[in-house]
N, C-alpha and C positions, 0 to 999 in steps of 0.2 A: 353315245349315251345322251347327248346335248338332245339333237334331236328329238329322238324317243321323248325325253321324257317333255318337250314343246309339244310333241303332237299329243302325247298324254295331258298338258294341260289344257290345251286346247278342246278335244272332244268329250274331256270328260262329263260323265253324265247324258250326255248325245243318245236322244232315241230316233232312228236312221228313218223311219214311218213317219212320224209327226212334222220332222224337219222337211220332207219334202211336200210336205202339207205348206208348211211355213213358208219355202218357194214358189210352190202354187200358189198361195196368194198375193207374192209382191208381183207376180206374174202377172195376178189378175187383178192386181193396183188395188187389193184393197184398203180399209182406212187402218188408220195407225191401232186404233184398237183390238182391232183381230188378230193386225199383226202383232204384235205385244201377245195379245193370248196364244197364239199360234209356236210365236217362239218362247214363254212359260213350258208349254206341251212340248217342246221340242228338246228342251234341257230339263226335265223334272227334278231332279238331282245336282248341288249345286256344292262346290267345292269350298273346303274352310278356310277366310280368310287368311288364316294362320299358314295353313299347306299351300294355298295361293303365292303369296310372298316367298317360300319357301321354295318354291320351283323359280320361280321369278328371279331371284337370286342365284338360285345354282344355273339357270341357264347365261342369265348374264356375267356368270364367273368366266366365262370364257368368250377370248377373242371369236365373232363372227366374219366369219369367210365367204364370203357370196359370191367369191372367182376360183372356187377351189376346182380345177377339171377333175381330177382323179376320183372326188366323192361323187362330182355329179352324172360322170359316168358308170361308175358304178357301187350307189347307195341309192334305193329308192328313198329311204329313208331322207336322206340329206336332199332330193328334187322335193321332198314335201315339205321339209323345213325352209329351203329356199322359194315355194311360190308363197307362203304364210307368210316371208319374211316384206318378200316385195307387195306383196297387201300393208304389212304392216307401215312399209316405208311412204307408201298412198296416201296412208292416214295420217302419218307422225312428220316426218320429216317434209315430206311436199304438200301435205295438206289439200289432194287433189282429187277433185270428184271431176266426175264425166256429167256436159249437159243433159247427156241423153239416160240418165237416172244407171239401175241398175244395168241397162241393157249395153251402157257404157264400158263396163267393170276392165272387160279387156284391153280397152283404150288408153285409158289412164298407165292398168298394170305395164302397157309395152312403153310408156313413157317414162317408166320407172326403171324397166330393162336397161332403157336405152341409157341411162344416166350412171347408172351403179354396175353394171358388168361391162367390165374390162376384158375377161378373157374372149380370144375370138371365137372358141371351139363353142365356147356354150353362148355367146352371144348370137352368133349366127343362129344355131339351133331353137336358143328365144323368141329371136322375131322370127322364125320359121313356123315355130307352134302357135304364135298367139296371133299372129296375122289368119294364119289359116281359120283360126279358133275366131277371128272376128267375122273373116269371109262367109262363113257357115253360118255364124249366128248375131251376130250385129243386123237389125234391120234396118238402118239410118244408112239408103245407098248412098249419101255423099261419104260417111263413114266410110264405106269398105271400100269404095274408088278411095281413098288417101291413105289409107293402110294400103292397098297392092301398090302404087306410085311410092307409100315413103318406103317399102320391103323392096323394091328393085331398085334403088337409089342405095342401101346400105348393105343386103347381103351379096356376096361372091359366089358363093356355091354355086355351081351349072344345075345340083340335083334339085336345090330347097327353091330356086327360080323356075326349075320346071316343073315343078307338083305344087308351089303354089299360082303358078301357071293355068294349069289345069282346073285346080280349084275356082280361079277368078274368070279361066272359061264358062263353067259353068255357073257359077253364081250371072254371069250376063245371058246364058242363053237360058235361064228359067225367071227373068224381070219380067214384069207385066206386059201385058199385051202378046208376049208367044208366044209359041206355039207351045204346047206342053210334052214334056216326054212322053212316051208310050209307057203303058203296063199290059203284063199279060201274066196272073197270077190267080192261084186255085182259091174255090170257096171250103164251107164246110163240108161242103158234099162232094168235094175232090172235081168240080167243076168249074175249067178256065173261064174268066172272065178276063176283060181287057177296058181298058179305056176307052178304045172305039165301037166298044158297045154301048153302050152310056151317051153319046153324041146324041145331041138334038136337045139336051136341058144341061142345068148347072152340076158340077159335081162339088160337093162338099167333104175333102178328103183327109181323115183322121189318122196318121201317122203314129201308132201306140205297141208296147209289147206286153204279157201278161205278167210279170215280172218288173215292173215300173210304176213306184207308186202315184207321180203325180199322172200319169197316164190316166189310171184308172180312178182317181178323183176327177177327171170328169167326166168318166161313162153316165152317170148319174143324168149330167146335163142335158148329154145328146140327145136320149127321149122327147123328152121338151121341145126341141127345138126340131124335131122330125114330126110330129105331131102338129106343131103350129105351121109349118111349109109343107104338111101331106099332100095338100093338094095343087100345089104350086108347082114348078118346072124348076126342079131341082132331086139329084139324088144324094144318097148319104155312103159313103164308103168309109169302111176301116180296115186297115193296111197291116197286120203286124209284121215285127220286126222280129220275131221267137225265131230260133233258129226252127229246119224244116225237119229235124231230129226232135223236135217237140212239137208236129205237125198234131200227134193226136190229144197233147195235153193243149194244145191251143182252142184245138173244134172243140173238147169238151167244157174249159171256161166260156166260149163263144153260148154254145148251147146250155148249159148249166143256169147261165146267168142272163138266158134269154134278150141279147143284146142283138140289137135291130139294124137296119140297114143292109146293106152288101158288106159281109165280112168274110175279107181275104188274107193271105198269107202272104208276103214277101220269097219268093224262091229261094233269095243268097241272102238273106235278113239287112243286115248294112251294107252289105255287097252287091247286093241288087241295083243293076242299071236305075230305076228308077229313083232311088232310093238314094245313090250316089249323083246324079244328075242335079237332085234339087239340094246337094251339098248338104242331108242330112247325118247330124251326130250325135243329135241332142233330141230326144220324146218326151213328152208328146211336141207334134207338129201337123199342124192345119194347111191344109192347100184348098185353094176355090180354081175352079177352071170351069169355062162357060162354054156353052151348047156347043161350040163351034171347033171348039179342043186347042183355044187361046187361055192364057192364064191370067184369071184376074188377082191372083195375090197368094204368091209364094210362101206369104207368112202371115195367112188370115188369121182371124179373132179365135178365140177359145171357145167353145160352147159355153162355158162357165164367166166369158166377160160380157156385161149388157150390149158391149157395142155390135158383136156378131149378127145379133136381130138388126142393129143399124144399118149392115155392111149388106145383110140378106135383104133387108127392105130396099135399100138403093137400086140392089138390081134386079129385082124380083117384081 
């Protein structure tokens, strides 16, 4: 019940569209004022100080167990009240931010792991998930080389060292300068396209599904910035990730919504070799890879951040 009613204090009023408006923009670094406006629109509905304290109290009426194995195998409930709880301890008790701003957040959280759970059954499993969780999405490569070095110095499992193994394969064989994985995946018109069709200019690759709002917060952008490089030696590609059971409600937002470029489909959506190669889990995601089918940057700009035109002008 503890839980419950934290994760109910926590969301409430939460409109699930807006908020990821509001990560879109710390994404896209904007200034504090947007943000501020961004998360107003994101909580419209704000709870009475009165019923605030009220939950606040009934939750802290009871002892917190943050090595309890039995709930956190099986209570989703209780793994969501324990990641909240280690956010919380980030903030309160260790007082600890990450240099590398929001893009940190994991960093920190697995220093917090590491300090406050005891039990080995869910410690293990912690720095299992949130290493991985960095390897994917931390872009600060000194970052993820010291999360894989500090996760094989403390976990034992033969399994969680060889899937984040594998993870940390790939996260090195998609770094800059190589070679890029292959794709070979249909358009709207049920027509393969591949990656080694495209050789000879830049490919600018948008990672997105129709179903993902900040995704589509920046379809908007992309025009712009395919208009201003038309004539330049670059192409524009969009990838989705919709499962292939929603191959025709895909073509028809593609088309509906007259969205430009080479737009493709993912065969196995996250499961797709290419898809799992550049260790994505998280959409949207930008890829640059140049004439020659090396990769210039695994984890390019946004169409929606000014530095993209920067990163396009450097090598254009």
């Amino acid at each position: 019940i503890k839980e419950v009613a934290d994760t109910y204090r926590r969301g409430y009023g939460e409109d699930s569209v807006s908020l990821e408006e509001y990560y879109r923009l710390i994404g896209a670094k904007a200034d504090k004022k947007q943000l501020d406006s961004a998360y107003q629109k994101a909580y419209p509905k704000k709870m009475s100080e009165s019923d605030k304290l009220l939950l606040q109290n009934f939750i802290a009426e009871t002892e917190e167990n943050v090595n309890d194995e039995d709930m956190f195998k099986r209570s989703a409930s209780y793994r969501e009240w324990l990641e909240s709880r280690i956010i919380k301890l980030k903030r309160t008790k260790y007082n600890e931010e990450s240099p590398l701003g929001y893009d940190g957040e994991y960093i920190v959280q697995l220093n917090v792991i590491n300090r406050e759970i005891t039990n080995p059954f869910m410690r293990e499993y912690l720095n299992f998930d949130y290493t991985c969780s960095i390897l994917k999405m931390v872009k600060n490569i000194e970052a993820r080389e010291q999360a894989y070095s500090n996760f094989m110095k403390v976990v034992v499992s033969p399994y969680y060292k060889d899937e984040v193994s594998k993870v940390y394969a790939n996260f090195r064989k998609t770094a800059d300068n190589k070679p890029s994985p292959e794709f070979n995946f249909k358009d709207v018109n049920n027509k393969s396209v591949s990656l080694k069709d495209l050789r000879g200019k830049y490919v600018y690759i948008d990672i997105w599904a129709t179903w993902c709002a900040p995704c589509k917060a920046e379809i908007p952008y992309l025009p712009k910035i395919e208009k201003l490089y038309h004539n330049k030696k670059i192409s524009f590609v969009s990838i989705s990730v919709d499962r292939m059971k929603d191959y025709e409600k895909w073509s028809t937002y593609v088309k509906s919504n007259n969205l430009g470029g080479t737009q493709l489909i993912a065969d196995k959506d996250f499961n797709s070799d290419f898809i799992k190669d550049y260790n994505i889990s998280a959409i949207p995601r930008f890829i640059l890879i140049a004439p020659n089918g090396t990769i210039v940057s695994g984890n390019a700009k946004r169409p929606s951040d000014p530095e993209l035109k920067k990163q396009l002008d450097k090598i254009l």
